[in-house]
Predicted model as a PDB file, atoms N, CA, C, CB and O in Angstrom, pLDDT in the B-factor column:
MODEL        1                                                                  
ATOM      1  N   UNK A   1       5.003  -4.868  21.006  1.00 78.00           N  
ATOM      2  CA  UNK A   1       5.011  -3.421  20.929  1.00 78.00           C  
ATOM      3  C   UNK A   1       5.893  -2.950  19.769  1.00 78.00           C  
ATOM      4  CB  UNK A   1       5.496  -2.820  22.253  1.00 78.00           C  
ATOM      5  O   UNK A   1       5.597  -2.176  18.859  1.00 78.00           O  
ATOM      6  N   UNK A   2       7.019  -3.577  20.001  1.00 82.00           N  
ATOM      7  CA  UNK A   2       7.867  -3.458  18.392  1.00 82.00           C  
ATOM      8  C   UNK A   2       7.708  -3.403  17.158  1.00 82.00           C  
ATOM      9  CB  UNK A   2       8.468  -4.179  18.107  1.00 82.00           C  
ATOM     10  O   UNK A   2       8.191  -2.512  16.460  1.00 82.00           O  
ATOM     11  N   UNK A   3       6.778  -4.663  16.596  1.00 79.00           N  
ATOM     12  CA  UNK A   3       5.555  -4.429  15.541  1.00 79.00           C  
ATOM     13  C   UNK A   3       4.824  -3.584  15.433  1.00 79.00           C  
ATOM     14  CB  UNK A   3       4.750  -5.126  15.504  1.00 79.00           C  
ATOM     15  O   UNK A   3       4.594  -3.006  14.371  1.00 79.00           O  
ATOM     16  N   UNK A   4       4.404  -3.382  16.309  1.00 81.00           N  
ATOM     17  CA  UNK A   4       2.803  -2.122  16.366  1.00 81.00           C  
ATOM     18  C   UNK A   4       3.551  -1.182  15.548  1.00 81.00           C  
ATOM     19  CB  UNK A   4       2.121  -1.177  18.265  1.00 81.00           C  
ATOM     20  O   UNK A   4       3.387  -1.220  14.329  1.00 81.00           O  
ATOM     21  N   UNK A   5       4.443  -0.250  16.125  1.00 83.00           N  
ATOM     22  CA  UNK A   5       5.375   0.699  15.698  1.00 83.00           C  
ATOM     23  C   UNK A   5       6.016   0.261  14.685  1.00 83.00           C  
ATOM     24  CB  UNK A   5       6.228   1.084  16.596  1.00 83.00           C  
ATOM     25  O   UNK A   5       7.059   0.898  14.832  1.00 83.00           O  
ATOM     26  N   UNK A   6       6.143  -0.250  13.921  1.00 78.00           N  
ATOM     27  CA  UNK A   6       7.121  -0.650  12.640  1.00 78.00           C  
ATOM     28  C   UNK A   6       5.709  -0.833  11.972  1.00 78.00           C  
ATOM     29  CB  UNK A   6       8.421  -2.213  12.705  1.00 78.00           C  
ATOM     30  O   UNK A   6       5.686  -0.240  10.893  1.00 78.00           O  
ATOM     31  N   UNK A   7       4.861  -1.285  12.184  1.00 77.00           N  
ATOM     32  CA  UNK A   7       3.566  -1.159  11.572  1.00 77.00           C  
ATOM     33  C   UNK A   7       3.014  -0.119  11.137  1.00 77.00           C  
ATOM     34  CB  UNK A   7       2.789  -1.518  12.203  1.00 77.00           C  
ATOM     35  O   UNK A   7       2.634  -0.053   9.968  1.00 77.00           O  
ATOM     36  N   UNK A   8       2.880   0.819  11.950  1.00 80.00           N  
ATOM     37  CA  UNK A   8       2.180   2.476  12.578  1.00 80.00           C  
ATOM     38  C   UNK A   8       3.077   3.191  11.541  1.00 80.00           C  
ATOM     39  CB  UNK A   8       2.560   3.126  14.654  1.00 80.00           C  
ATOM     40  O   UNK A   8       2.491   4.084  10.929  1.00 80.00           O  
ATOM     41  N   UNK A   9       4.432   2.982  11.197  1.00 82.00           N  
ATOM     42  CA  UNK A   9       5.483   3.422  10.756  1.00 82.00           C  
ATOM     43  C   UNK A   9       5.132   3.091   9.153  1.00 82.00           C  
ATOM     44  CB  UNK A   9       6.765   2.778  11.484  1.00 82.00           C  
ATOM     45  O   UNK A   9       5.053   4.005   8.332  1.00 82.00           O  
ATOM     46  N   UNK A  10       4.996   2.142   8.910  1.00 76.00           N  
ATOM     47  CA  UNK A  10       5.313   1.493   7.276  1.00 76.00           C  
ATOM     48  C   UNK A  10       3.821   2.311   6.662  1.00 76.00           C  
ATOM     49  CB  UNK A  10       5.288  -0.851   7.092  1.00 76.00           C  
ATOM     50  O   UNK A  10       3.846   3.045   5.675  1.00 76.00           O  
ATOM     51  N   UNK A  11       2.519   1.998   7.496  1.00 74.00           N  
ATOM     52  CA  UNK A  11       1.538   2.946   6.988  1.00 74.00           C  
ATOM     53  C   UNK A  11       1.614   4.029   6.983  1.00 74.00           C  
ATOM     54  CB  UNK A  11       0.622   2.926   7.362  1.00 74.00           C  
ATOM     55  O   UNK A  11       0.798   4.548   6.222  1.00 74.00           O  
ATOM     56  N   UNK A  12       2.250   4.704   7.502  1.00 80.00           N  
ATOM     57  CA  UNK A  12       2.494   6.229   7.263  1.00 80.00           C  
ATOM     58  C   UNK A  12       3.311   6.918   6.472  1.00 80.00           C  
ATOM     59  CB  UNK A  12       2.797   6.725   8.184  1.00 80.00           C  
ATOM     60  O   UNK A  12       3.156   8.045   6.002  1.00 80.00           O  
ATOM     61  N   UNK A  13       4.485   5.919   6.316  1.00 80.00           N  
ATOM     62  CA  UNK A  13       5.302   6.433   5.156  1.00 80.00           C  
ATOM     63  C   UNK A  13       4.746   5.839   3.561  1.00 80.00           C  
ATOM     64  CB  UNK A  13       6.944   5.911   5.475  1.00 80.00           C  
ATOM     65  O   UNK A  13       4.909   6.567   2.582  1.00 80.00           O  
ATOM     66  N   UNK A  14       4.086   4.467   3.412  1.00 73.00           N  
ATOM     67  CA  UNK A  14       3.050   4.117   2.231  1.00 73.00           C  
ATOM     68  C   UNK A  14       1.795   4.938   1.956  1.00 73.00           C  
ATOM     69  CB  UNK A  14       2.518   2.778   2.461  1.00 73.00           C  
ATOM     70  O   UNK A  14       1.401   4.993   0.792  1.00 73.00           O  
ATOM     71  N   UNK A  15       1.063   5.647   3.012  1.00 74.00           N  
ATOM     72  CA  UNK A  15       0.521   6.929   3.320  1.00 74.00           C  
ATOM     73  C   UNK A  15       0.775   8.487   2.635  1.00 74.00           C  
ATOM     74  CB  UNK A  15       0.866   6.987   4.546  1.00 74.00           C  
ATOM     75  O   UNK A  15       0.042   9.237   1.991  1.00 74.00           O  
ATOM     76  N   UNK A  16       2.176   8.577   3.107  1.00 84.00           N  
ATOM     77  CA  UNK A  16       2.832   9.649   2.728  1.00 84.00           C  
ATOM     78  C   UNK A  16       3.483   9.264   0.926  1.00 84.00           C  
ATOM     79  CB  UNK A  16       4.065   9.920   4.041  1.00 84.00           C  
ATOM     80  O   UNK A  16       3.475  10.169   0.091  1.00 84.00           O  
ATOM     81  N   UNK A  17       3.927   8.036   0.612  1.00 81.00           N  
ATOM     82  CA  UNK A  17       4.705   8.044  -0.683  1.00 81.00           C  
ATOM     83  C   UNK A  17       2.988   7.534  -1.864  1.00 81.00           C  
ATOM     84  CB  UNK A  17       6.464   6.493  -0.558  1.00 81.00           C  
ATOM     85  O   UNK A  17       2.898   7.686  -3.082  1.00 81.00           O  
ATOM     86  N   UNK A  18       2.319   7.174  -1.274  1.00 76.00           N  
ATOM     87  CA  UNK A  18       1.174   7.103  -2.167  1.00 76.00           C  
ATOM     88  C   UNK A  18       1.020   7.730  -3.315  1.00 76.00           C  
ATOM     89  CB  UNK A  18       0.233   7.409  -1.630  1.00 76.00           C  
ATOM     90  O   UNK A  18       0.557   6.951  -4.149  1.00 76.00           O  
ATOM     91  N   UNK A  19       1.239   9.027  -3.830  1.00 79.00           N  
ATOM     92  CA  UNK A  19       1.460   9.517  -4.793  1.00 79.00           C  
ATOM     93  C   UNK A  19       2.130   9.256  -5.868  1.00 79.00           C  
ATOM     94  CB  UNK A  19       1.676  10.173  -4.534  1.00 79.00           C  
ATOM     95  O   UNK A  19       1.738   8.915  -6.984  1.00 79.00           O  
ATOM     96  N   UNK A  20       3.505   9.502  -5.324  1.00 84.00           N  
ATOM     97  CA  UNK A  20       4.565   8.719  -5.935  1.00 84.00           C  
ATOM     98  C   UNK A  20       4.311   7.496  -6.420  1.00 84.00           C  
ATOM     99  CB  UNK A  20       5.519   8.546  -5.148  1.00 84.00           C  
ATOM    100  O   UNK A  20       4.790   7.236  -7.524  1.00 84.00           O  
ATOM    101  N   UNK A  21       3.700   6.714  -5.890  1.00 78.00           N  
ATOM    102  CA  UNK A  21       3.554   5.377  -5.849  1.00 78.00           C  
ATOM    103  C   UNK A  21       2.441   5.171  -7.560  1.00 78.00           C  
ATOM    104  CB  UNK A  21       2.734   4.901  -4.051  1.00 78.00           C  
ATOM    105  O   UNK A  21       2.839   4.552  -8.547  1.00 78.00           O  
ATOM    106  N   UNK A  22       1.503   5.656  -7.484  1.00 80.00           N  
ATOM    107  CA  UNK A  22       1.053   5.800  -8.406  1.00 80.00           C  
ATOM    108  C   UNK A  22       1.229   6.249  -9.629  1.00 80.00           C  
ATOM    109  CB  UNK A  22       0.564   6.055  -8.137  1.00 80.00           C  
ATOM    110  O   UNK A  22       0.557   6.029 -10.636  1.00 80.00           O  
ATOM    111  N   UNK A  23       2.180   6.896  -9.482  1.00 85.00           N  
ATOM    112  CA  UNK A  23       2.890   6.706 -11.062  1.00 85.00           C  
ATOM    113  C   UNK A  23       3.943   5.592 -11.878  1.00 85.00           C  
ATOM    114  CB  UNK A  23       3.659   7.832 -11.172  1.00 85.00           C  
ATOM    115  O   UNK A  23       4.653   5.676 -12.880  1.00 85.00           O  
ATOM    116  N   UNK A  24       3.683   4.677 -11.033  1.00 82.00           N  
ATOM    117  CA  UNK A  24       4.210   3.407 -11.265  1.00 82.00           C  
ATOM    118  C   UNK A  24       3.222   2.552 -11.286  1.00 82.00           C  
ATOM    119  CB  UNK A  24       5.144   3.007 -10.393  1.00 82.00           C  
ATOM    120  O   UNK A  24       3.470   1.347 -11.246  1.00 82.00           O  
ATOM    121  N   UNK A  25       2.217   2.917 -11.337  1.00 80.00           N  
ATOM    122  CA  UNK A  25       1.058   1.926 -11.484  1.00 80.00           C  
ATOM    123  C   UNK A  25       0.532   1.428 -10.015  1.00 80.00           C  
ATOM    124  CB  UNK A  25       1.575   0.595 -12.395  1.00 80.00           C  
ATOM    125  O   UNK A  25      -0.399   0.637 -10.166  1.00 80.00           O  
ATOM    126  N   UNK A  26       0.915   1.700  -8.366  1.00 77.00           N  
ATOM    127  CA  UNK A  26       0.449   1.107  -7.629  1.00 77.00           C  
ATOM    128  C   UNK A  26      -0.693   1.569  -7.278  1.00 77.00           C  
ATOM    129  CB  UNK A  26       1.121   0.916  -6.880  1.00 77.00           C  
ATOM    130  O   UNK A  26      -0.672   2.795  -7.166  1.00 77.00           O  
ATOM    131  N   UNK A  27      -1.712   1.074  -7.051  1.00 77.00           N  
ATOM    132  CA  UNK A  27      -3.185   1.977  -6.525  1.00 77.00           C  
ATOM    133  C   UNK A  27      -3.847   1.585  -7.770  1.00 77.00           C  
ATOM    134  CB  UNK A  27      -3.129   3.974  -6.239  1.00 77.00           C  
ATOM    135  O   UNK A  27      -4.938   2.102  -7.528  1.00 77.00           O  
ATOM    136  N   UNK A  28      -4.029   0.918  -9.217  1.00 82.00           N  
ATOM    137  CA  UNK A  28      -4.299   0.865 -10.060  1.00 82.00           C  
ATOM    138  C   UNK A  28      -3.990  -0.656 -10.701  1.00 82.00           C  
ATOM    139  CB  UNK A  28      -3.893   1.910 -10.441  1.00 82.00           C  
ATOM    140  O   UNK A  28      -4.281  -0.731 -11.895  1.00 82.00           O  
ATOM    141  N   UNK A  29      -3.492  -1.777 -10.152  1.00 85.00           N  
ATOM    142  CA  UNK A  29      -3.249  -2.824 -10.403  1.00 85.00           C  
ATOM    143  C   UNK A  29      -4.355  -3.599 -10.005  1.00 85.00           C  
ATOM    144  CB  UNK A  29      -2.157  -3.105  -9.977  1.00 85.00           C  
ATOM    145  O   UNK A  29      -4.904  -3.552  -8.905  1.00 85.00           O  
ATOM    146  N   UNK A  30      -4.639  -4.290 -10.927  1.00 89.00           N  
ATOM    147  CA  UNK A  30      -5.938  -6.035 -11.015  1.00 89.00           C  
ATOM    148  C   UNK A  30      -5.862  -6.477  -9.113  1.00 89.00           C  
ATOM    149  CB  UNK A  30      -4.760  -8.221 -12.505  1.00 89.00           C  
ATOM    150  O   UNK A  30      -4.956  -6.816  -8.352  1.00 89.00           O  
ATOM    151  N   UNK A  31      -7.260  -6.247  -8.982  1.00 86.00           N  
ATOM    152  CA  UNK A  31      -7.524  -6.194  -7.302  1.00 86.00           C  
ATOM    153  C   UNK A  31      -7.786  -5.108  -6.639  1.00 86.00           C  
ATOM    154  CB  UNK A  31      -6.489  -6.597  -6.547  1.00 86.00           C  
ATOM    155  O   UNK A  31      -8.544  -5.038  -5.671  1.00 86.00           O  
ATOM    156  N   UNK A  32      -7.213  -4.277  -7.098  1.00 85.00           N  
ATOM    157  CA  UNK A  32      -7.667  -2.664  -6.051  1.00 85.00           C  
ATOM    158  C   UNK A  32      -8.418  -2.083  -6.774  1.00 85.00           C  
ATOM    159  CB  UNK A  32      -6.484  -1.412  -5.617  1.00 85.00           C  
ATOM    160  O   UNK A  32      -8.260  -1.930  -7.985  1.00 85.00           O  
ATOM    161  N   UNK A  33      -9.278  -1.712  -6.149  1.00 87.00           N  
ATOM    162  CA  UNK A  33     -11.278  -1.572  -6.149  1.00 87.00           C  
ATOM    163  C   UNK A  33     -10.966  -0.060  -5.686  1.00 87.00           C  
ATOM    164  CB  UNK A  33     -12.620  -2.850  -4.612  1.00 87.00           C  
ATOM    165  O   UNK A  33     -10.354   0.324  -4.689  1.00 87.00           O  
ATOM    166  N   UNK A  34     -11.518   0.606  -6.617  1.00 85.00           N  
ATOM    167  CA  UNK A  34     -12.076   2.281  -6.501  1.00 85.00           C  
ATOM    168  C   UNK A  34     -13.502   2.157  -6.678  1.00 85.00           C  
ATOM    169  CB  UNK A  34     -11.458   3.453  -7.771  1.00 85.00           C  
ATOM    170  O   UNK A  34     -14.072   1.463  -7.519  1.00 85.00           O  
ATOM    171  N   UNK A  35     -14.107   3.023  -5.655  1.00 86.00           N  
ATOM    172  CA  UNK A  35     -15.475   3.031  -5.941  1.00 86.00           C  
ATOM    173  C   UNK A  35     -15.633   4.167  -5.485  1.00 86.00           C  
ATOM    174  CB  UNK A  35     -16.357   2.032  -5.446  1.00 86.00           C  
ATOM    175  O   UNK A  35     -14.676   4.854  -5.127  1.00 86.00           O  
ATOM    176  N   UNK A  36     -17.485   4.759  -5.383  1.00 89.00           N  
ATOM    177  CA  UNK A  36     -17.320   6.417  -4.835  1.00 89.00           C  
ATOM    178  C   UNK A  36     -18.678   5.762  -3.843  1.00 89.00           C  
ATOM    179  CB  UNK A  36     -17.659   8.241  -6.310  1.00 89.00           C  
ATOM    180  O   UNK A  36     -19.343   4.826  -4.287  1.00 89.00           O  
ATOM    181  N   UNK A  37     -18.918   6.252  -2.755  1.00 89.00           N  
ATOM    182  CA  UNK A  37     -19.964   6.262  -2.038  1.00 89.00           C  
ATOM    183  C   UNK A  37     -20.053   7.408  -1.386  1.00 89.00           C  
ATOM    184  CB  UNK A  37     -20.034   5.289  -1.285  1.00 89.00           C  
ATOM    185  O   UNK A  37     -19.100   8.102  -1.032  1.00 89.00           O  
ATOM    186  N   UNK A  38     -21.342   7.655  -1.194  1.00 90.00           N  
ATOM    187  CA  UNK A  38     -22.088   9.285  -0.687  1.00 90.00           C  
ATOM    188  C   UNK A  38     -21.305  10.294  -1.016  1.00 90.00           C  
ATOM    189  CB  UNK A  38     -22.324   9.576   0.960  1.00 90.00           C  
ATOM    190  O   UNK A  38     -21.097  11.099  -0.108  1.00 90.00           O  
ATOM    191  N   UNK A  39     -20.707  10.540  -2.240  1.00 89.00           N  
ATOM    192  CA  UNK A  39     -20.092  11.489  -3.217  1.00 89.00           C  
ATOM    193  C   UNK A  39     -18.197  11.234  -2.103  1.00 89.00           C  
ATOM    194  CB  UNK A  39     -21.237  13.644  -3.233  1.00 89.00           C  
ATOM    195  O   UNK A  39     -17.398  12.148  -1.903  1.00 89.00           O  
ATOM    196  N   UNK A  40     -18.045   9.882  -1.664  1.00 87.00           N  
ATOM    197  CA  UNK A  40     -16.539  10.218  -1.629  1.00 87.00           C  
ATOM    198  C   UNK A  40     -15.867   9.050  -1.889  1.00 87.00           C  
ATOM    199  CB  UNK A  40     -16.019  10.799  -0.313  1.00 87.00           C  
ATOM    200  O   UNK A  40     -16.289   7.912  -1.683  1.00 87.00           O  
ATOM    201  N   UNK A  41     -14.746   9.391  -2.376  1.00 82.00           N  
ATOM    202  CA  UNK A  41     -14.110   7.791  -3.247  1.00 82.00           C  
ATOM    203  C   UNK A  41     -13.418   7.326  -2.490  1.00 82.00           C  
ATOM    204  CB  UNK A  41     -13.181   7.764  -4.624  1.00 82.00           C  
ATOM    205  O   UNK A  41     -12.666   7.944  -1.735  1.00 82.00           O  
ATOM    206  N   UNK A  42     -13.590   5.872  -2.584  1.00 80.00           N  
ATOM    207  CA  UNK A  42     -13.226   4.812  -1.779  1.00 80.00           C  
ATOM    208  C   UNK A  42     -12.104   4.184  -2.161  1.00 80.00           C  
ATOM    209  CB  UNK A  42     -14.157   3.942  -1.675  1.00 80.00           C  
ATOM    210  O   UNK A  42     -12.353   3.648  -3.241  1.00 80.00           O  
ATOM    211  N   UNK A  43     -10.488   3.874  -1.688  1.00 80.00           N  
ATOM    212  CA  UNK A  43      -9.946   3.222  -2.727  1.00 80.00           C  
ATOM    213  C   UNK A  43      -9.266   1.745  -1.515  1.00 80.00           C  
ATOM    214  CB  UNK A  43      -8.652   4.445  -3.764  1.00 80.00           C  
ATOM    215  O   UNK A  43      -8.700   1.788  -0.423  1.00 80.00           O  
ATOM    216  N   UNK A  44      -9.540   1.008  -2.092  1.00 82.00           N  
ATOM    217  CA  UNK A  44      -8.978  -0.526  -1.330  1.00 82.00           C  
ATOM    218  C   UNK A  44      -7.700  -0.808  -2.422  1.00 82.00           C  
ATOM    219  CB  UNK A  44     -10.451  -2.169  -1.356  1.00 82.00           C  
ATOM    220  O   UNK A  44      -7.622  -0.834  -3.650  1.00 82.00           O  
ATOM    221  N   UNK A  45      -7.028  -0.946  -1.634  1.00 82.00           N  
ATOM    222  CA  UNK A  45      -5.532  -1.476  -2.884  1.00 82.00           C  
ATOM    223  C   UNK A  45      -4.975  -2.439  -2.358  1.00 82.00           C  
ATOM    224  CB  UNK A  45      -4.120  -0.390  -3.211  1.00 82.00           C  
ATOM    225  O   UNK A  45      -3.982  -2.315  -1.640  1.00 82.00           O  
ATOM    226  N   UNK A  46      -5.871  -4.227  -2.804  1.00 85.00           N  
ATOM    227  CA  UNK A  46      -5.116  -5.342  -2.047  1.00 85.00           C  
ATOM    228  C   UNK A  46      -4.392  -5.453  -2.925  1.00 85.00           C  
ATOM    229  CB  UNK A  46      -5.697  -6.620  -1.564  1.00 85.00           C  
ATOM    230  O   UNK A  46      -3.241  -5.488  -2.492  1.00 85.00           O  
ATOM    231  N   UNK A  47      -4.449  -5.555  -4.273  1.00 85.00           N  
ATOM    232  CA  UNK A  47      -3.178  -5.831  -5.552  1.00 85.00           C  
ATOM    233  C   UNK A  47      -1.690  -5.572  -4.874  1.00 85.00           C  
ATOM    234  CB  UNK A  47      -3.345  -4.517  -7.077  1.00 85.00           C  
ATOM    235  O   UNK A  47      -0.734  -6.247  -4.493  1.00 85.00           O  
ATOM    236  N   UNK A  48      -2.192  -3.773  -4.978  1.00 82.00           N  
ATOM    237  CA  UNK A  48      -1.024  -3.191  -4.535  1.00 82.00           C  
ATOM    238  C   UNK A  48      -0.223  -3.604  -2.999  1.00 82.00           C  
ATOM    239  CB  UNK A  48      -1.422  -1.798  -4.560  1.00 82.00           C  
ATOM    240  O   UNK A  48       0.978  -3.488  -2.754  1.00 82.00           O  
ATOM    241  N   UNK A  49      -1.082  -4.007  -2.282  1.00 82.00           N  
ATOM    242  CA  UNK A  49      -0.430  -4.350  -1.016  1.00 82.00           C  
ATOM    243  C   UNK A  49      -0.020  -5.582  -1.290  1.00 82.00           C  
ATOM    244  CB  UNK A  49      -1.246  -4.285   0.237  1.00 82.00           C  
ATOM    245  O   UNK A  49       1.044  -5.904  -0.761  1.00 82.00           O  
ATOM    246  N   UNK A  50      -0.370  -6.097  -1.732  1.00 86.00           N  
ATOM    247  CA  UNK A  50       0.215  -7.930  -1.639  1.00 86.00           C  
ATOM    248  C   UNK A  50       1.281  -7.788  -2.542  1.00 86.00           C  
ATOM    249  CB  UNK A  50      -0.984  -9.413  -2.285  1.00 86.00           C  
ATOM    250  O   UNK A  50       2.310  -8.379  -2.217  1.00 86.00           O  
ATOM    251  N   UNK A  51       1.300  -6.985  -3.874  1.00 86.00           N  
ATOM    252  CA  UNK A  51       2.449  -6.793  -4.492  1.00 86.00           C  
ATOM    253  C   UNK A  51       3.833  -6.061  -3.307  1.00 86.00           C  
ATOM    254  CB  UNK A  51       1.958  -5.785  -5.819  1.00 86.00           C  
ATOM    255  O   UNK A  51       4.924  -6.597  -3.111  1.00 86.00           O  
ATOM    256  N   UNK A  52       3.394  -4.877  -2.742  1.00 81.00           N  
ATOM    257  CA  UNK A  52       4.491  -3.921  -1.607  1.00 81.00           C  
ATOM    258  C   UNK A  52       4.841  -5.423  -0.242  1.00 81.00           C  
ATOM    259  CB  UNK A  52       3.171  -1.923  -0.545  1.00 81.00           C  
ATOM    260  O   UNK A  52       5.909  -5.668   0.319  1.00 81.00           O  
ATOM    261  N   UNK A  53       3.811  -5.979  -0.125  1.00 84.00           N  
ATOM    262  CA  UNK A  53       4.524  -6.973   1.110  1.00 84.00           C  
ATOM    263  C   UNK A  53       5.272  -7.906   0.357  1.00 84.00           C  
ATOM    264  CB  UNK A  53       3.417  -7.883   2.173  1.00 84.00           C  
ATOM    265  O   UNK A  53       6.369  -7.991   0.911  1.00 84.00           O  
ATOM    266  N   UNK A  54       5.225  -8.664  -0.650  1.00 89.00           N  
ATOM    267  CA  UNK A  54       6.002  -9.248  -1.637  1.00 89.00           C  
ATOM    268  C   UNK A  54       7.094  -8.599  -1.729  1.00 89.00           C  
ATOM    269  CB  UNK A  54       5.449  -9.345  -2.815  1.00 89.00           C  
ATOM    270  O   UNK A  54       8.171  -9.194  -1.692  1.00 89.00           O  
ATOM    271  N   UNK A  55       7.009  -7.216  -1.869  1.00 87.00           N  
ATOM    272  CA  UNK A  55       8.575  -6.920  -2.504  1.00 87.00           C  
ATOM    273  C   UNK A  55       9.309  -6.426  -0.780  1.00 87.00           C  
ATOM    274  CB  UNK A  55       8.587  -5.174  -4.122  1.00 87.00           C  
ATOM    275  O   UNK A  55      10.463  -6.018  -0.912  1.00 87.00           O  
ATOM    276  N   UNK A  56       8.919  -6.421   0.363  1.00 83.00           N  
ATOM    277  CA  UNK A  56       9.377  -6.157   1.353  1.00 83.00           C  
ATOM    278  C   UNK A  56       9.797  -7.297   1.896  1.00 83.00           C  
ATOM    279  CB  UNK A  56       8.668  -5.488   1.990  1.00 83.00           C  
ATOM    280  O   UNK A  56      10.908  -7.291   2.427  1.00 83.00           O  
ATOM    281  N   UNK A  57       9.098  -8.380   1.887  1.00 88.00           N  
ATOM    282  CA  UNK A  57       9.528  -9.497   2.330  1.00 88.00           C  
ATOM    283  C   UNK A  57      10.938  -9.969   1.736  1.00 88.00           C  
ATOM    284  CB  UNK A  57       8.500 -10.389   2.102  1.00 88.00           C  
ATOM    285  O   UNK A  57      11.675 -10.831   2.216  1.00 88.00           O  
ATOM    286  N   UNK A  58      11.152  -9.181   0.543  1.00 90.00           N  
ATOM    287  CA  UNK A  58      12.099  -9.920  -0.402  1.00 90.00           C  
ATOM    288  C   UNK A  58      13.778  -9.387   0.382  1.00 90.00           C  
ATOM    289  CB  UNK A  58      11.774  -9.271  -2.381  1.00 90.00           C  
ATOM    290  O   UNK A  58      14.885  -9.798   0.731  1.00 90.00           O  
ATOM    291  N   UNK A  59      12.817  -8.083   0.289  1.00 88.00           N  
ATOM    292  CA  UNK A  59      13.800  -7.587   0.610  1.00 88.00           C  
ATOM    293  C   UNK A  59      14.414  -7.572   2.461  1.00 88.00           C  
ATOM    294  CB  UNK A  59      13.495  -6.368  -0.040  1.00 88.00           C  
ATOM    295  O   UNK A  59      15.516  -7.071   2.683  1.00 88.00           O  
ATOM    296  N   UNK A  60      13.957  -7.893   3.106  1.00 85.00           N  
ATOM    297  CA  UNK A  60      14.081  -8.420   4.533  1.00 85.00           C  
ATOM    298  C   UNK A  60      14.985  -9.707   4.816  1.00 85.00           C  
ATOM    299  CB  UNK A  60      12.679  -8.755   5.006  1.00 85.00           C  
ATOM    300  O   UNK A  60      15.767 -10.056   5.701  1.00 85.00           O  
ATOM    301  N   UNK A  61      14.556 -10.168   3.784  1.00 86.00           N  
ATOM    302  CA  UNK A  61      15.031 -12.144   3.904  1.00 86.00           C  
ATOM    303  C   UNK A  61      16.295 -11.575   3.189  1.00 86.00           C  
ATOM    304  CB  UNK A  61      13.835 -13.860   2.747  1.00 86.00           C  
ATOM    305  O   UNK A  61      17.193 -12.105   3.843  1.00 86.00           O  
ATOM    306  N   UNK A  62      16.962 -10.730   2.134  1.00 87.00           N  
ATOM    307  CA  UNK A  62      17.989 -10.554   1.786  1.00 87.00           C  
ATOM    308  C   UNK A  62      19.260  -9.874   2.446  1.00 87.00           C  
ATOM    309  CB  UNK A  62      17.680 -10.169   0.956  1.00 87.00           C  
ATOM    310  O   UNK A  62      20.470 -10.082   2.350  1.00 87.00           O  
ATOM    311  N   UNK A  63      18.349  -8.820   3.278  1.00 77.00           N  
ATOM    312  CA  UNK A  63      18.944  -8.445   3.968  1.00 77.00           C  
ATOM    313  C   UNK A  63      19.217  -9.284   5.409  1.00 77.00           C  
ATOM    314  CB  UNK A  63      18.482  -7.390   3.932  1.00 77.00           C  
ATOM    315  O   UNK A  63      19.962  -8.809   6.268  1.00 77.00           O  
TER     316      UNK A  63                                                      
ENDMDL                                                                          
END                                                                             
């Protein structure tokens, strides 16, 4: 149950900072696929996620 919620949590605030995020290039890195279907755009961002769990992990194990 602890996960779920720290889960529920991390998507919503990566959710909410998404913007931000993109002016650093995340949402736009080699791997994350924009496409448009039935006039609405689709965006998958594994780049960006495997890069954000990379740098969370880093930072977990340091802490």
């Amino acid at each position: 149950m602890r996960w779920l919620l720290i889960t529920v949590l991390a998507l919503f605030l990566l959710s909410w900072l998404a913007p931000f995020l993109r002016r650093f290039g995340f949402g736009r890195l080699p791997g994350d696929f924009n496409f448009k279907m039935r006039g609405r755009d689709i965006n998958i961002p594994l780049g960006s996620t495997i890069v954000l769990s990379l740098l969370f992990s880093l930072i977990s194990y340091v802490i």
